[in-house]
N, C-alpha and C positions, 0 to 999 in steps of 0.2 A: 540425534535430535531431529524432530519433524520438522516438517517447514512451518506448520503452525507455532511449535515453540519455539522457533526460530525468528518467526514475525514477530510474534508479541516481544519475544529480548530485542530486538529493534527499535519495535514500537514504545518501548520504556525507556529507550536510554535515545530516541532518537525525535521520540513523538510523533512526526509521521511518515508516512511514503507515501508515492508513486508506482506503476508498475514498469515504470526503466530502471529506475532503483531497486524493484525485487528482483527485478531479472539478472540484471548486473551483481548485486551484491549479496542478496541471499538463492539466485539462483531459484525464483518462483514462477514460474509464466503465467499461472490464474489464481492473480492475485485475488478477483474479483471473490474466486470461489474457496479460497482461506479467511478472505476478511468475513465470509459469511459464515465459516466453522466459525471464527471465534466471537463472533457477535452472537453464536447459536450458545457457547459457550457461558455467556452472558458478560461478556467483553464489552465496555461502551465503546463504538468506534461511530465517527462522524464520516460523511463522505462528502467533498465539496472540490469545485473545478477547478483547474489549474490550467492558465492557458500558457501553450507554448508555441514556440515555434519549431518546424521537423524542417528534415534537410535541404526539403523543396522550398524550401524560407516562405510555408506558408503556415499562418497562425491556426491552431487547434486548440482544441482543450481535452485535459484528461481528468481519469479519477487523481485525487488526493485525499488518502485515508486519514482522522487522525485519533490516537488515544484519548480518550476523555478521562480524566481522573475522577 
């Protein structure tokens, strides 16, 4: 299985990620550059911020991908 048909059965039964959750659980480290195969693909995917906080207990924000039905 690619990692692109690995994101999208994710993305279907999970609706969206992150890219600490492709790393950790499907094992993708440029998410950035899947969500755009499969958006090329003619995938609807949204992209929107997620803010968090990293170990330095200082606030960021990241991508959040999500399926659009």
């Amino acid at each position: 299985m690619s990692q692109c048909e690995r994101l999208l059965q994710y993305l279907q039964e999970h609706n969206t990620i992150d890219p600490l959750e492709a790393w950790k659980i499907l094992g993708i480290y440029r998410l950035s550059s899947r969500i755009y195969d499969l958006k090329s693909d003619g995938h609807r995917i949204e992209t929107h911020k997620k803010k968090i906080t990293n170990q330095f207990n200082e606030k960021t924000s990241v991508a959040q991908y999500k399926l659009v039905n």
